[in-house]
C-alpha positions in Angstrom: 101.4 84.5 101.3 98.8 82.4 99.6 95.5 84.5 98.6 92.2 83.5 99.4 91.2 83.7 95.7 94.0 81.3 94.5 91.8 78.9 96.3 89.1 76.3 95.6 87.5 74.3 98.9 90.6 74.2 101.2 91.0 75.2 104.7 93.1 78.1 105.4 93.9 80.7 107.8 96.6 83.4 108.3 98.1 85.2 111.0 97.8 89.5 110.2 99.4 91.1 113.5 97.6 89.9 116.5 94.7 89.2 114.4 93.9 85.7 113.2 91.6 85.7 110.1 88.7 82.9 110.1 89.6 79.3 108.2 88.0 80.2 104.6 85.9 76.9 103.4 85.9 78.4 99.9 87.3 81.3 98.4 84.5 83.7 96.9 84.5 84.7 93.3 83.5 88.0 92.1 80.8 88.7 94.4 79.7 85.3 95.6 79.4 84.4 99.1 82.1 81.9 100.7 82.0 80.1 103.9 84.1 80.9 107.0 84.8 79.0 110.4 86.7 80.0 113.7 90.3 79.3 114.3 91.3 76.2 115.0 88.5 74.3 113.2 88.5 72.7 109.9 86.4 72.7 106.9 83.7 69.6 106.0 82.2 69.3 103.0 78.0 69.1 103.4 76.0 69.5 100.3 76.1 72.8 98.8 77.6 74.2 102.1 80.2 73.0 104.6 80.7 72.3 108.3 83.2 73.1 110.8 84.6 70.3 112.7 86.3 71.0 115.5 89.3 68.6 117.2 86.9 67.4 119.6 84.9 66.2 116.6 81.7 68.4 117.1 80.2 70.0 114.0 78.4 73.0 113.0 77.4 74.9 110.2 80.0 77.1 108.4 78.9 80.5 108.7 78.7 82.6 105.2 80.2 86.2 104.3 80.3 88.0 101.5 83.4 90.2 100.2 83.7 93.6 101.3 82.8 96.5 98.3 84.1 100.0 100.4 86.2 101.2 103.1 83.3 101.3 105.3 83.2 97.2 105.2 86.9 96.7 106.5 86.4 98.9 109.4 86.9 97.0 112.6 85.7 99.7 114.9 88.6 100.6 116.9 89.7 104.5 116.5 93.4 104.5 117.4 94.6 102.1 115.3 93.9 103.9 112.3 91.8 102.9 109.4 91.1 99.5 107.3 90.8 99.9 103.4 89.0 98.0 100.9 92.1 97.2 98.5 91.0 93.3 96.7 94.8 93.3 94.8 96.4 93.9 97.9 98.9 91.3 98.9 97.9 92.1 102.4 94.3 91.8 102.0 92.7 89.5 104.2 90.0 87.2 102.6 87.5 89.9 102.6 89.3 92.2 100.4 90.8 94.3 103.4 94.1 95.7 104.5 94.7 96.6 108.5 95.3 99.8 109.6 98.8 100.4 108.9 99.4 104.4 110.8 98.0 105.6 113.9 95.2 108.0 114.0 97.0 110.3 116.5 100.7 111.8 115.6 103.6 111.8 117.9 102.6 114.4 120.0 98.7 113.3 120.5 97.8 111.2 122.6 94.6 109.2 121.6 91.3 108.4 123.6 89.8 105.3 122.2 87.0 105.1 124.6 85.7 109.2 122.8 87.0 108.0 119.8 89.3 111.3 119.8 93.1 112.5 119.8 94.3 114.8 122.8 97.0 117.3 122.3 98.2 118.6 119.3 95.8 118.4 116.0 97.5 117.5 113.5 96.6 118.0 109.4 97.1 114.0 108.4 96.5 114.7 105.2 97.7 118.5 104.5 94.0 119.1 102.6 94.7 122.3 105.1 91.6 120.9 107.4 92.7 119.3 110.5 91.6 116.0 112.0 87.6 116.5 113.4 88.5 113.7 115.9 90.8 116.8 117.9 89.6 119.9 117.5 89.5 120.1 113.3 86.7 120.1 110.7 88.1 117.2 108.5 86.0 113.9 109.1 88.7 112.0 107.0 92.1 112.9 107.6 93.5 110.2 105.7 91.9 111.2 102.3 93.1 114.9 101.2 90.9 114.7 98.6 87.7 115.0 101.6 86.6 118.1 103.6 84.5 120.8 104.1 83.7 122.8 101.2 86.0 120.9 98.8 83.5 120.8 95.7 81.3 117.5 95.5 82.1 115.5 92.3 79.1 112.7 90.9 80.2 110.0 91.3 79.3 105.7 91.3 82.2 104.9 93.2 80.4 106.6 96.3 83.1 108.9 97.3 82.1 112.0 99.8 84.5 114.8 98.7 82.9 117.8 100.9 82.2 115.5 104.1 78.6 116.1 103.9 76.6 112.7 102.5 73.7 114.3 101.6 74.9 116.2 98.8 75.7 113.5 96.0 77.2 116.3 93.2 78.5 119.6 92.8 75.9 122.3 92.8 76.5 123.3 88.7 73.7 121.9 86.5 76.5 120.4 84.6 77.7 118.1 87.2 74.9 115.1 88.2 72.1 117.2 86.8 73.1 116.9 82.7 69.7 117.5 81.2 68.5 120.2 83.5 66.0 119.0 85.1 66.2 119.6 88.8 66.6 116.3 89.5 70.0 115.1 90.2 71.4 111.4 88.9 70.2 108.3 90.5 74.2 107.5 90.0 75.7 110.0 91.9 75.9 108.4 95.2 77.4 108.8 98.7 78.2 106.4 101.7 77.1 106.5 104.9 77.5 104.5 108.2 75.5 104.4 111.2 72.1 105.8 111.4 70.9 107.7 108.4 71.5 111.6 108.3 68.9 113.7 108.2 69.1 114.5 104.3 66.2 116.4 102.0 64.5 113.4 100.5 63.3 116.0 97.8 66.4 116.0 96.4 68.0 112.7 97.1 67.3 108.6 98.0 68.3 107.7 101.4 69.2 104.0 100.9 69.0 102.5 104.9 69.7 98.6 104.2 72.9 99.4 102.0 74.0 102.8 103.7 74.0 104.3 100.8 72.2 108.3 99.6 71.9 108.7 95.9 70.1 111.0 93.7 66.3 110.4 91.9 66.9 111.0 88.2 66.4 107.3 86.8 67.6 109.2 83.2 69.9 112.0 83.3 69.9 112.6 79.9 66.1 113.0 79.5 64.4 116.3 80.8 61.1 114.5 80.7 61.8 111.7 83.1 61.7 112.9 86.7 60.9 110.4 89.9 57.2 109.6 89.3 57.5 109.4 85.4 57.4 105.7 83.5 58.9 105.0 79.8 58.2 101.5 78.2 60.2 98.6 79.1 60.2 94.7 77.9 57.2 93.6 80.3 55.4 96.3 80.7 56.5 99.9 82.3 60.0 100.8 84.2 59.2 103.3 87.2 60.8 106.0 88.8 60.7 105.8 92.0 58.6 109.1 93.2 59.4 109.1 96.9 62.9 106.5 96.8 62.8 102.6 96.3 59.7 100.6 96.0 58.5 98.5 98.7 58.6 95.0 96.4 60.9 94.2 93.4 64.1 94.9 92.4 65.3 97.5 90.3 66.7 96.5 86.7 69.2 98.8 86.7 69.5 102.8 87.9 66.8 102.7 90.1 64.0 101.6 87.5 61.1 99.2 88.7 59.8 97.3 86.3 55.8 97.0 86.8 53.4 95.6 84.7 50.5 97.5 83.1 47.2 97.1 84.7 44.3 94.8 83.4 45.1 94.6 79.2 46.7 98.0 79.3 49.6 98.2 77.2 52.8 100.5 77.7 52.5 103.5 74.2 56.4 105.1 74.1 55.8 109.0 73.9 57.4 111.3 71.7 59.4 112.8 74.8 60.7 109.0 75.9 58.3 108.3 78.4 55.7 105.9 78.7 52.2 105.5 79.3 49.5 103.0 79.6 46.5 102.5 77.4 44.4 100.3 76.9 
């Protein structure tokens, strides 16, 4: 099998199962969005972009896509057929970065409901985390990862995994763990997933992220005790922001949840002695 990242402006497409994966224009890199059309169609050059060009010779617009960064990406909605993984090196990975399904949510002895998304009969422990499936009678909302349930202590973490099942807690509850320099304020890189519509979370304690599904905490600097959300230090034009109450309306964040804003009028940014900022004029 050829991978979509071997390749540079060809047409392509591949049979996975019963599934047929789109005809890639051009294989992303890194990050970068490609361009995909429907079965059966081919790929036309058209600027920056492409077409697709069908046999009958009409032509539309490729459509784009982006690769897929988490599990929750690859997931193609059905319950019984198990569940999709974000694995890029994979051999099986379809142009996204995904692998199918490759087990059954229900065992042997279930039988499974796709329509309530559940398994009927005997609940099996997928996993053996001790915490059976939630889909058929258990606590365990992902029987597939032994290393996520109820009460299993939450770790920080970037990668955005949900050890204890509960996305609103983004660390474990030591101060050691997400909240290094004491604070109160846990790490605006500790971070959880979430699909669907956003749980009801304590926004005193952590960001709920809507447009990327995404909870984190509200420390821009874990290693200072004097920056909490609200508090500024000096950055290269003009202040960097914490976010009191989560992201800013406008602009982008730098990096770790910093805004940069400038000072107002001919104020100027002053570093402080405890590594925050402030503006004077």
């Amino acid at each position: 099998m050829v991978l979509a990242a071997s390749l540079t402006n060809e047409p392509w497409s591949v049979a996975q199962g019963l599934k047929i994966v789109p005809v890639v224009c051009r294989a992303p890199v890194g990050t970068e969005k490609g361009y995909i059309c429907l079965p059966g169609a081919r790929c036309e050059a058209n600027g920056a972009g492409y077409n697709c060009v069908t046999a009958a010779g009409s032509r539309t617009a490729a459509g784009r896509y982006a690769l897929c960064t988490q599990d929750l990406c690859c997931d193609d909605g059905l319950f019984c057929n198990g569940v999709e993984r974000w694995v890029p090196g994979s051999p099986r990975a379809d142009y996204r970065g995904c692998v199918a399904a490759s087990n059954p949510v229900c065992g042997p002895n279930s039988t499974c409901n796709e329509e309530q998304d559940r398994c009927t009969g005997n609940c099996i422990d997928r996993d053996r985390d001790g915490h059976p499936d939630a889909r058929c009678g258990g606590d365990d909302c992902d029987d597939n990862d032994p290393n996520r349930f109820p009460g299993n202590p939450e770790l920080c973490d970037a990668a955005g995994h949900d050890e204890d099942c509960n996305p609103c807690t983004v660390a474990s509850v030591s101060l050691v763990d997400g909240d290094a320099d004491r604070d109160g304020f846990v790490s605006g890189a500790c971070s959880n997933p979430f699909a669907g519509t956003p749980p009801q979370c304590n926004t005193a304690a952590v960001v709920i992220d809507a447009a990327r599904g995404r909870i984190t905490g509200r420390d821009c600097d874990d290693r200072n005790a004097s920056v909490v959300p609200g508090a500024m230090v000096c950055g290269p034009r003009g202040v960097l922001v914490c976010p009191a109450a989560g992201p800013a309306s406008t602009g982008a964040p730098p990096v770790n949840g910093w805004y940069e804003r400038a000072c107002p009028g001919t104020a100027t940014c002053f570093a402080q002695p405890n590594g925050t900022g402030v503006c004077l004029r």
